[in-house]
Structures are given as structure tokens and as C-alpha cells.
N, C-alpha and C positions, 0 to 999 in steps of 0.2 A: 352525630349519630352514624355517619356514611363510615366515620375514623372509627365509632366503637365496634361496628359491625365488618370491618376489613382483616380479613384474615390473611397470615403469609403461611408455610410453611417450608421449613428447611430442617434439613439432615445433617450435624455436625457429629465431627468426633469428639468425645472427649481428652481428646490428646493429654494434656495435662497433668489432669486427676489421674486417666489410667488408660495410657495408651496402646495398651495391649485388647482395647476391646474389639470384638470383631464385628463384621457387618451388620449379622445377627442382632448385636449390642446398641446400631448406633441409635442416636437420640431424636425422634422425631418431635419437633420445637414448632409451636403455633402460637402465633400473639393476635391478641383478639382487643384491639386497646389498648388497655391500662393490664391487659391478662396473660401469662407469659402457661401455656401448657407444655410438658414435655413429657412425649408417652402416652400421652390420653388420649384414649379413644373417641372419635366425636360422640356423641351422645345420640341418641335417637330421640324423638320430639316427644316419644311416648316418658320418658322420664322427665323432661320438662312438665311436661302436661300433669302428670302427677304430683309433680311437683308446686305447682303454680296456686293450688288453695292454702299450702301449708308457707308456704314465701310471701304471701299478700295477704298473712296474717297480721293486725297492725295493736299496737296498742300503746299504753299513754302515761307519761307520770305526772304527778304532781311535783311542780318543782317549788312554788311559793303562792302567797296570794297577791292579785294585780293589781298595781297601782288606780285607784279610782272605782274597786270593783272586779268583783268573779277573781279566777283562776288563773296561774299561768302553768302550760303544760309544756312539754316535750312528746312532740310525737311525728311520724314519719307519713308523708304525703308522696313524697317526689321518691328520690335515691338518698336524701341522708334525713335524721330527726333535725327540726327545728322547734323554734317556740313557738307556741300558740296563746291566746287568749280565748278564755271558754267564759262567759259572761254569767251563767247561770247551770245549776244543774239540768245537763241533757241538751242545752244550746248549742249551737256549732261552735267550731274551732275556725279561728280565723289566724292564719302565719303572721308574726309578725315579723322573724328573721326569715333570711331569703337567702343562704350561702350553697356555694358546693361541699363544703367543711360540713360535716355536723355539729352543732352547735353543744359543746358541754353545758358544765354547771352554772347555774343564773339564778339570781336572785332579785328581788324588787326593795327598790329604795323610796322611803319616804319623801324625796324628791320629785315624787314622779319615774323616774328615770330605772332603767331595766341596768344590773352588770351582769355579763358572761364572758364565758371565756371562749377560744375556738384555737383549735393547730393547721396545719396544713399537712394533710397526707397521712394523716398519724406520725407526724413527727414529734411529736409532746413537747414541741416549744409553744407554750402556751400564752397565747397572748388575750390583755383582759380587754372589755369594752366594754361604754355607755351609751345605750341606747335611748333618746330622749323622747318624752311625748311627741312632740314633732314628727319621729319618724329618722331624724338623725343619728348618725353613729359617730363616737368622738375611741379613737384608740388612746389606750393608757400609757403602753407597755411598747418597749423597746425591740424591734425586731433585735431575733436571734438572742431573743432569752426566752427563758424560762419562767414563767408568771402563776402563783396558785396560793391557793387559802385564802381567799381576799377576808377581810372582816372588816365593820363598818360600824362609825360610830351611830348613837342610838336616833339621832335626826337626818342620817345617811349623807350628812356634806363631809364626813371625812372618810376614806377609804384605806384599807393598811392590808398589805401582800408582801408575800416571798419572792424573791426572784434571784434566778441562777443564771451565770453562763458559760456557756461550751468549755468543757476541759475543769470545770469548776467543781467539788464538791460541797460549796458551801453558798449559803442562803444571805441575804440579804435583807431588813426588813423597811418595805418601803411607807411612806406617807401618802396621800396625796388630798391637801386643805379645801377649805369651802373653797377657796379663790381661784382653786385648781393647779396650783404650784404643788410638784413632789420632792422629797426629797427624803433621804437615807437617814431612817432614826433609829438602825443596831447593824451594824456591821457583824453578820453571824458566822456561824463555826460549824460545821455541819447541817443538818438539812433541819433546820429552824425554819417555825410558820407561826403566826399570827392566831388566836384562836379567836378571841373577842377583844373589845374596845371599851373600858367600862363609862357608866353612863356619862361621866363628867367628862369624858375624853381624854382624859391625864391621865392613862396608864391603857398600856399593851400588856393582854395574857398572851404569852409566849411559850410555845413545846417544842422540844427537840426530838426529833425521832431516832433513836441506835438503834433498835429490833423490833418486835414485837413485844417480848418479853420485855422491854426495859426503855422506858419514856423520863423525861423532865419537864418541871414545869418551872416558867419565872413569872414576874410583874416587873413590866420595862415601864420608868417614869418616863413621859416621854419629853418634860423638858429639861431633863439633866440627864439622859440616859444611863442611869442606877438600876442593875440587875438585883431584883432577890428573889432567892428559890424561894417555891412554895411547896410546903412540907419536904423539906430535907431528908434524906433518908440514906444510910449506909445500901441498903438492900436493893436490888431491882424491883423497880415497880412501875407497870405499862398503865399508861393514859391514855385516853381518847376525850378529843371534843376540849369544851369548856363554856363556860357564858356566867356573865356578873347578874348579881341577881340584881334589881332596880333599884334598889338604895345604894348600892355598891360595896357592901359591905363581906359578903361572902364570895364566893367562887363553887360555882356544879362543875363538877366532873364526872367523869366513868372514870375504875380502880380497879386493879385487883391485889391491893395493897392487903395481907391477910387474908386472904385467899386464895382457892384454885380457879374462882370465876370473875369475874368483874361486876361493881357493885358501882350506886349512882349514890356517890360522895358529896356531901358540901363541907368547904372548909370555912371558917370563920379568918377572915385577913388580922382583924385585931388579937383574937386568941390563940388563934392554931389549931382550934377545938375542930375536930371532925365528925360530920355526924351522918352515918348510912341512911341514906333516904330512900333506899327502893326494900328494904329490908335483907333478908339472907331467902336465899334458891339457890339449888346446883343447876344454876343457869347464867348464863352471861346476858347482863342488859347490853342490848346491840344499839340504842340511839333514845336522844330525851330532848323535849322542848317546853321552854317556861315561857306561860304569856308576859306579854309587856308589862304587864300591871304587875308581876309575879304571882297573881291570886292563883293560878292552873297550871301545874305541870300534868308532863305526859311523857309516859317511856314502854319502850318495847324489849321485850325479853326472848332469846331464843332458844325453845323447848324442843330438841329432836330435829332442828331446822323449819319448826313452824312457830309464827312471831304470834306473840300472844300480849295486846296491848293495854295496860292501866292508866289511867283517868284518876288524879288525886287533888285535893283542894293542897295546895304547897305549906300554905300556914299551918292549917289543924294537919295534916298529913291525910284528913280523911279520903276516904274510898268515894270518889262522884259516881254517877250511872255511866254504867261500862258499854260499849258497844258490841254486840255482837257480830264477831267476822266470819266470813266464811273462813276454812280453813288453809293459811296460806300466808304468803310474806309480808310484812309490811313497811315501809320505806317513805322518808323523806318527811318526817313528821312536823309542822309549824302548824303553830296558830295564827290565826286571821287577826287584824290589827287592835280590834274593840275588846279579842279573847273570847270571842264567843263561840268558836266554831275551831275544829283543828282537820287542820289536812293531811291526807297522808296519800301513799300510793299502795296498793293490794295486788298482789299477785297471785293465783293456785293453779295447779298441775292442770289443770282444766277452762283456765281464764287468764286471758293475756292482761299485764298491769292496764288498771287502770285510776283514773282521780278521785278518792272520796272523800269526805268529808262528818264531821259525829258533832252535833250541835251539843255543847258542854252545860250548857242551859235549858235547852226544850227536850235533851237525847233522842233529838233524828239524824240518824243515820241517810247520808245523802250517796248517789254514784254519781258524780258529774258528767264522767264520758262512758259510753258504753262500745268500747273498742270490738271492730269487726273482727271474726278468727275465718278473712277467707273465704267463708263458706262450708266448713266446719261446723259438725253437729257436735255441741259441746256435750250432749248426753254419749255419745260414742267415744270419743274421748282417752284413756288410760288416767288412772288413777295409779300412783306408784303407791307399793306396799313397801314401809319399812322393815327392815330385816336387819340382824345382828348374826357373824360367822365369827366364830373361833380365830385368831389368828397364831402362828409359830409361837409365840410366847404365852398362851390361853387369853391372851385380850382379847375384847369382844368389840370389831369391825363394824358400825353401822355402816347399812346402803339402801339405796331407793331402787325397786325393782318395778321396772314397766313390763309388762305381759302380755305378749297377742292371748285371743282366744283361738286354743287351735280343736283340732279333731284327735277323738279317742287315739292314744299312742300316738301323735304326732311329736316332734322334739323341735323346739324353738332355736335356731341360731342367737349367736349372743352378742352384744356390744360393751365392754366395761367399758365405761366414760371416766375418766379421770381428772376434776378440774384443776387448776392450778395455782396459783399461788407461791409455796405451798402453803400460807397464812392463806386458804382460804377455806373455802365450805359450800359442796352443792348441795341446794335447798329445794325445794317439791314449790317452783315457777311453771310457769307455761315454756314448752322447751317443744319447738319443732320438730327438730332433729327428733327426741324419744317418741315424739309422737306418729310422726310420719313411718320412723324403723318398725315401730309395733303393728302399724292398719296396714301400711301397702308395700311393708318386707317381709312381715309377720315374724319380727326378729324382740328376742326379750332385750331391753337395755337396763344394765345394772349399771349404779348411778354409787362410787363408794365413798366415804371420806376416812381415810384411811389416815394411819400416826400422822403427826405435823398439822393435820385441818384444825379448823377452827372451832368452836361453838362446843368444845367438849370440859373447858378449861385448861390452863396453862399448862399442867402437869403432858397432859393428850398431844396439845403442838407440840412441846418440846421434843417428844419421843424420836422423833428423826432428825436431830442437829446433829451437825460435822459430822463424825465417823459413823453416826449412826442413819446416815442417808439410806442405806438401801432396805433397813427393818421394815419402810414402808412399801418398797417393789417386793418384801416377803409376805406384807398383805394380802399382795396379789396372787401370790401362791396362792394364798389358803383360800380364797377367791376363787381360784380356778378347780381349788378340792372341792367345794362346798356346792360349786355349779357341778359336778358328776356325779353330786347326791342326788341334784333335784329329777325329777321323772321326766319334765315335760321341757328341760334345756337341752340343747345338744353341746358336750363337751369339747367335740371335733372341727366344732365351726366357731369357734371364738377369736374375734377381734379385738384388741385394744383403740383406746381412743383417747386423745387429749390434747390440750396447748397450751404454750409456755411451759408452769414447772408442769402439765399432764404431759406435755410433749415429751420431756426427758422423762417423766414414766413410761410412757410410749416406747420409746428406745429400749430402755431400760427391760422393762419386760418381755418386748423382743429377743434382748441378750442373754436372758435369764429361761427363759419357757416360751422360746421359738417353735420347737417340737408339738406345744401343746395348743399352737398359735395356725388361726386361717391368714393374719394378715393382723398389719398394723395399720395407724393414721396419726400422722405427728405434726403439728402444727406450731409455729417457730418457737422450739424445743430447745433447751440447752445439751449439746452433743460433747463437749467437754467441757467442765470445770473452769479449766483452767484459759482455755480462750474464750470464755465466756465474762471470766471477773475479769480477764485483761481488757475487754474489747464495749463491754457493756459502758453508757455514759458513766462519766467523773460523778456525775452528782447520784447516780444509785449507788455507787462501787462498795463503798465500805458498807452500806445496811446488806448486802447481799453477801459479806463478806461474814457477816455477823450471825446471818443464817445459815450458807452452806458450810462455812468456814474460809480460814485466809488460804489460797496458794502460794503465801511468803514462808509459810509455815513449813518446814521440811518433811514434820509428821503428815499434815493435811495435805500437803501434794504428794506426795506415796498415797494415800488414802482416793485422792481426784482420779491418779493415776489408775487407780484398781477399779474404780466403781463409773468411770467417764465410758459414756458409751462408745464414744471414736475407738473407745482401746477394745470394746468385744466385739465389734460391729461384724466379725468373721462368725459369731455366733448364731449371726441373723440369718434364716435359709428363706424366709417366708415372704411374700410382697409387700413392697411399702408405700402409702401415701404420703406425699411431705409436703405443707405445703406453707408459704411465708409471705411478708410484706416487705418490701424493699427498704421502708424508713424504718424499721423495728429500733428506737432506741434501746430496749432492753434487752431484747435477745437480739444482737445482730444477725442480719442474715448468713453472714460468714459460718453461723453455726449450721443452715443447712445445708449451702453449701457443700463444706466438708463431707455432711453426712451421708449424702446423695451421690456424692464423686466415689468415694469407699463403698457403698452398698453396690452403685456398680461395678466398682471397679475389681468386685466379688461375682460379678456376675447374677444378682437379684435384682428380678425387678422390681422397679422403681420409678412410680408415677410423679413429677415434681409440678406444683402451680403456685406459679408468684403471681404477684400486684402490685404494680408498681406505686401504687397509690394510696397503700395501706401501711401501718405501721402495726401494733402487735396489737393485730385480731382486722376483723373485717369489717369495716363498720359502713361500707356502702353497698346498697341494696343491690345493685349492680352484681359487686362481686361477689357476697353472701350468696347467690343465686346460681354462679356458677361453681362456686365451693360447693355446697349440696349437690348440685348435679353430679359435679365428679366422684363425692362421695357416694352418692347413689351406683354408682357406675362400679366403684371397685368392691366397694359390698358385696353387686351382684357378681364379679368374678370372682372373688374369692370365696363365697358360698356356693356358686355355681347354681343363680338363679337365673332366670331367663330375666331376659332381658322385655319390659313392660314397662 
């Protein structure tokens, strides 16, 4: 503690980057730990203190059901999530891992025995482990690799994962027997993983991932190592997931094989016969679980960014009793081992996730945990309004708008959030940040998913590949037109906001509509292109090649060239916040770097806060704590609010 709370500071120059800065310029540098600030102003305790209900909000997922009984969750006690065991709906949580790492993804084995995985630092060398009823931990996995997708046979004594290493683009797929001996049963080719193990244990469902757009699927025998594709096809067509049904005779998937949206497929292995099981909706099914017996499936679809969940008998295909949810996400869907009961996690604008469970049998709807928000009166709250704007080509922009209440003729300052990806999609969760900018900034936050997100179908992500990277920073134009309609925004106080691919929106819209800009906030951002695909790990390089395009390509690098924010960064006039984690395998830190040396070396200022101890994003409570603070901080200067 004495180490987290020891602070130094010093005054360097930036000689290097740009040594022409003057005194005026230089860089005032404070480490606080693991916390490197430069520029930042200390904080005053009254922005803590406002801060402290919305940061010791806590809440909980559902990761599987527990060996022997109840639940197992993920939820945060200390400074990172661990696992817990929740015995009964509403009963305490008791830890059962105890790291400084946050503990990822887990699962429970019919063994008794718990697998997860965990990194050090956000480094995403992912390493797997079993934890036994005893209370022991046995490691799988090879320091300085890469370990993921575990899938497990259907009495859980055989285990089968991916694994990469340093400098490596390609996968490997491993075994590991009752006996506990592993060994290499497909020497892969790209970023190949494991989906499932069918029940006999003689064959591995296998996928490869190239894009989004464009997935493969095989069946690896696993004693003679015999590849064959499943459903072959000239065309692209993206997969997710997979799982043998219990006789072993078919394969579920998610498709968007003839269509714009993804649909939950079973193929037939003996036929080839395909048959759409979740029916037809201009909606993407986002995830599906078949119980053990096969008698119950269950899959989640996403309607506008809110999951709306069906209950079917798998055989007759009929319709069971549906649960009614509140309105909001839902995630991490299994059933319980008898099939009687399905779990999942729930999330809404207004309630932090938490464990619930819908008896498939009796349909009661159960909440396991009831996650504290702080102290936080959930009727006060923000509730986001969806909204659709116009954009440069007349497409129509969905976004989530959070709204203080303010007084007659008052005009709200603004925050676009931009998340990132760009395969992804922000959805109406419990989100701090929006929350806390609207009650104690009184700032609106607009939440958009703009060309390239997800959940609109294939046609929508595509719109921003290669050349066409910047149609989505033209979103933001129309964005910034559509906020000068509204009566009760203010136009003159708008900040951009985002990390990873929002981060190089971030920049990016700096480059583009500085003028119309109070200030930016970029969070490890990719700043150029082109040292970004050089620099980023072997084992992402070509999928992210696949997205923004190659810079081998002579076209696409003139293109990098144009559109890379290091090249307009002269455009920038407004202040910047930047802030990063040291181990970031994917965006190196090298990208902010750069970005921060050139912003000042323009003479902008330029707030910068690293972590040493994070890799891309912040996932310890520690530092999450002081990220907000700072952003709290620049907020109020570049709105020019008082400081409270």
C-alpha cells in the first residue's frame, strides 16, 4: 500500500519527440504505483468523493453451474473479479479463486474440478488451469503461450485448446487425456480453435477464424488426424460457436449463410441436410445452449441492442414458457446439468449484471445475486432513448442517448462514446461513466453504433472496410449536425470519447471536426495504420489485416497514409486525453506514444496516463478509479465547470 500511495514528481523534456518545446511545454510526470500521469492535475477529493458511489458499483455474471450444486459467478470484491460460488438464489458468495490477475473465462467439469483461464497484466498470454475440489490448482499450459477456447469432452476427463506462440500467427490444437498426458492432435494454420468434443470423443469440431465476415468449419478425427470441411462452400460465410447434439449425429451452429443476419443452423453430418432452427428475423441470434439430454434448447437474439430470449422443446421445435425479462442484455446462457433450469446473466441501463436463472419446467424465474450499485437509487437512474440520425449517404445511424434533466432553456454539454471493435456494438448495460456524466455533470451522453458495428447485419459491418474506413468518422459528422437540431444539447461543448478501434475514432474526429470539438479522450487508439499492423502481435496481424486492409498493398498504404491520424494530428487544435496500458498486445503502446509526442510537439495540450499493469482496457479496480477521476477532471476543464 505504502508503494501504491508514494508519489514522485518530475519535470522532463521531451527532447526527442520535439525538442523545440519550451518551458511553458514541459511535462509534468507523477507515478503513483503501477500509475504514470503526465499533465494531470491532482484531483481534489471532492471529485473522488463523487465519484466513490458510481466506482463501488459491483455486479455479477453467471459463468456456469457448480460442481455439487448452485452457481458459479464472476464478481469483484478486492481490486480484480474472481470466482465465486453462490449455493442457492440470494445466498452469499463465497471466493473461490484468490489472484491479483483477474480471473477470465471458467467453466465447471463433471469431474468436480473448475477450468479458467488467467494473464498477467493484460498481457493475453493466456494461461489455462484446474482447480480441484480440494482447493488445488494444477497449471495446463506452457508459460509464454497463448492458451484459449478450451472444449471438453462430455464426462470432462479430456480437455482440447488452442495455443500460440510469440511471433506466431498460427494455432495449434492441443489434447489433454484422462491420464493427464497432452499432446498435439492438428498442427494449425492460422488462428484455428476447438469448438466442441462430440460425445464419443473421436472427433474435434474445429473453426478458423479470417474475418468477421468469413469463418470455416472442420471435423478433426482425432485418431488419424483426417480434416473434413463441414458444409463446403465457394462463398463466404461467418460462424460462431458450435456443439454436437448427444447422439452425435448433427452439429448447431450460428450462420449467416443466405443472409444479411445470422441464423441458428443444424447440419446433419450423414446428409449435409441443413435445417434453420431459430426460424427467419432481421435479427442476429447472438448465442444458444442445448441441454445435455438435447430435450431444451435456448438462444438469444438481438433486437436494436436489447436480447430478447426463446425457450423451445429442440425435438418438436415447440415454443416452452418464455421468461419475462426486464429489458436489457443477456449473456452466458447454460443449462444446469439435469436440464432443468437455464442460467444466464442480465444486464439493463439501470441494473448492474447480474445471475439469473428461468426453471424450464416449473417457469420460475429466479435472480441469484442481487448486485449493490454503491448506493445508487436505481429509480434515478438514466434510462437511454434510442434514436436514429440521418447520415452523409441518407443511412439511418442508430444511438443510445442518456439525458440529464435540466431547467427551462438550459443546453446540456455532450459526450459521443464510441466503442470499439470495429466488430462490435454498444448495447443499453449498466455503464458508470453515462451514468455519473448525466446526475453529477449534467452532461447528455450519446452512445452511437455507427457503419462497421455489429447486430445490424453483414451488409451494415461491412460499410467501413479498407478504403472505406472513414464513412464511419462521416457518421460523426452527421452526429454533430443532428446534436445542433436538438434544443436542450449544447453544440460548443462536445467531446469525443472512445478505446481501441473508438480510440482512433477519437483521433480521427479530432482530425476531421476539431473546430466543432471542446476536447477529445482516446484510449490505446490505433494512430497509424500502418505501425499499428506492423507492431500489433503475429497471432492478430492478418485478421486485422482482413478488416482494415493490408499495408503490403500499395493501394491501401496511400489509403493508411491519408486516413492515419499521425498524418493530420496538425489538424488537432483542442485538448487531449490519452490514456494506455503498457502490455497492450493489440494496440501497442508505441501507438500513443507517437500520438502524444506530435500533439505536443504542436504545442496542444495533452493529458497522458499509463498502467503499467494493464494491457488493452483497465480491468483493475485500482486503476478504473483513477481513469475516471482524470476523466472527471478534463471534462470539467474543457466544459469549464467548476470543479466539485
Amino acid at each position: 500500500m505504502n508503494k501504491l500511495l508514494a508519489t514522485s514528481v518530475a519535470v522532463l523534456a521531451l527532447a526527442a519527440a520535439a525538442p523545440a518545446l519550451s518551458q511553458a511545454q514541459a511535462i509534468e510526470r507523477r507515478e503513483i504505483g503501477n500509475q504514470i500521469l503526465e499533465n494531470v492535475p491532482v484531483a481534489p477529493a471532492s471529485i473522488r468523493e463523487g465519484l466513490a458511489k458510481y466506482q463501488n458499483a459491483r455486479s455479477a455474471g453467471f459463468v456456469d453451474w457448480a460442481p455439487g450444486g448452485g452457481i458459479l459467478i464472476s464478481t469483484r470484491f478486492g481490486n480484480t473479479n474472481q470466482l465465486h460460488r453462490v449455493a442457492a438464489p440470494g445466498a452469499d458468495r463465497s471466493q473461490i479463486t484468490f489472484y491479483e490477475e483477474p480471473v477470465g473465462g471458467a467453466s465447471a467439469l463433471p469431474t468436480g474440478q473448475i477450468l479458467f483461464s488467467k494473464d498477467t497484466g493484460g498481457d493475453e498470454w493466456f494461461q489455462l488451469f484446474l482447480l480441484g475440489p480440494d482447493g488445488k490448482t494444477i497449471q495446463l499450459t506452457e508459460p509464454s503461450t497463448r492458451n484459449q477456447s478450451p472444449a471438453r469432452s462430455q464426462d470432462g476427463a479430456t480437455i482440447v485448446w488452442a495455443k500460440a506462440v510469440k511471433g506466431s500467427a498460427d494455432y495449434d490444437i492441443l489434447m489433454r487425456d484422462a491420464s493427464g498426458a497432452t499432446r498435439v492432435i492438428y498442427k494449425g494454420q492460422g488462428q484455428v480453435s476447438p469448438e466442441a468434443v462430440s460425445p464419443d470423443g473421436k472427433t474435434v469440431l474445429l473453426g478458423r477464424y479470417f474475418s468477421i465476415s468469413e469463418s470455416k468449419r472442420w471435423l478433426l478425427d482425432v485418431a488419424s488426424g483426417k480434416l473434413t470441411e463441414l458444409n463446403p462452400s465457394k462463398s463466404k460465410i461467418s460462424y460462431s460457436g458450435g456443439v454436437f447434439t448427444p447422439d452425435g449425429k448433427s452439429v448447431l451452429m450460428l450462420s449467416d449463410e443466405g443472409s444479411d443476419f445470422t441464423r441458428l443452423v443444424q447440419y446433419d453430418l450423414a446428409t449435409g441436410q441443413k435445417t434453420i432452427v431459430s426460424g427467419e428475423r432481421p435479427w442476429d441470434i447472438e448465442s444458444f445452449t442445448l441441454s445435455d439430454d438435447g430435450r431444451v434448447l435456448a438462444y438469444s437474439f438481438n433486437e436494436d441492442g436489447y436480447s430478447k430470449l426463446v425457450v423451445q422443446d429442440f425435438r418438436t421445435r415447440r415454443a416452452l414458457p418464455q421468461p419475462q425479462l426486464p429489458a436489457g442484455v443477456v449473456s452466458g446462457l447454460a443449462f444446469s446439468p439435469d436440464g432443468a433450469r437455464l442460467g444466464f446473466s442480465l444486464a439493463s441501463p439501470t441494473a448492474a449484471s447480474d445471475a439469473w436463472s428461468w426453471g424450464v419446467l416449473d417457469g420460475k424465474l429466479e435472480r441469484w445475486t442481487a448486485s449493490e450499485l454503491g448506493g445508487l437509487d436505481p429509480k434515478a437512474l438514466a434510462t437511454p432513448e434510442l434514436v436514429r440520425f440521418p447520415s452523409f449517404d441518407k443511412r439511418s445511424i442508430p444511438a443510445f442517448v442518456y439525458k440529464p434533466k435540466l431547467a427551462a432553456g438550459q443546453k446540456a454539454p455532450v459526450i459521443i462514446s464510441i466503442h470499439g471493435g470495429p466488430e462490435g456494438q454498444s448495447r443499453p448495460t449498466f455503464d458508470t461513466f453515462s451514468q455519473h456524466a448525466v446526475a453529477e455533470l449534467g452532461a447528455a451522453v450519446i452512445v452511437p453504433n455507427v457503419r462497421g458495428s455489429t447486430g445490424y447485419g453483414k451488409t451494415f459491418h461491412s460499410l467501413d472496410n479498407a478504403e472505406k474506413r472513414e464513412d464511419s468518422v462521416k457518421d460523426i459528422g452527421a452526429l454533430l449536425d443532428w446534436i445542433k437540431t436538438q434544443p436542450d444539447l449544447d453544440p460548443s461543448r462536445v467531446v469525443v470519447y472512445g478505446g481501441s478501434y473508438g480510440g482512433y475514432m477519437s483521433l480521427a474526429v479530432m482530425t476531421h471536426y476539431s473546430d466543432r470539438m471542446a476536447g477529445g479522450i482516446e484510449m490505446f487508439g490505433i494512430s497509424n495504420f500502418v505501425s499499428f499492423l506492423q507492431n500489433t502481435e503475429a497471432y492478430r496481424r492478418d485478421l486485422r489485416r482482413a478488416e482494415y486492409g493490408d499495408e503490403r498493398d500499395p493501394k491501401m498504404l496511400k489509403a493508411f497514409e491519408t486516413i492515419s491520424p499521425m498524418n493530420n494530428v496538425q489538424k488537432i487544435t483542442k485538448p487531449m486525453l490519452v490514456m494506455q496500458g503498457w502490455n497492450d498486445p493489440r494496440v501497442p503502446k508505441s501507438e500513443s506514444d507517437q500520438v502524444v509526442a506530435k500533439l505536443r510537439g504542436q504545442g496542444v495540450e495533452t493529458w497522458y496516463v499509463q498502467f503499467k499493469d494493464e494491457g488493452h482496457g483497465f480491468r483493475k479496480k485500482v486503476n478504473s478509479d483513477r481513469r475516471r477521476e482524470v476523466e472527471v477532471q478534463f471534462l470539467q476543464k474543457v466544459w469549464g465547470l467548476p470543479s466539485r
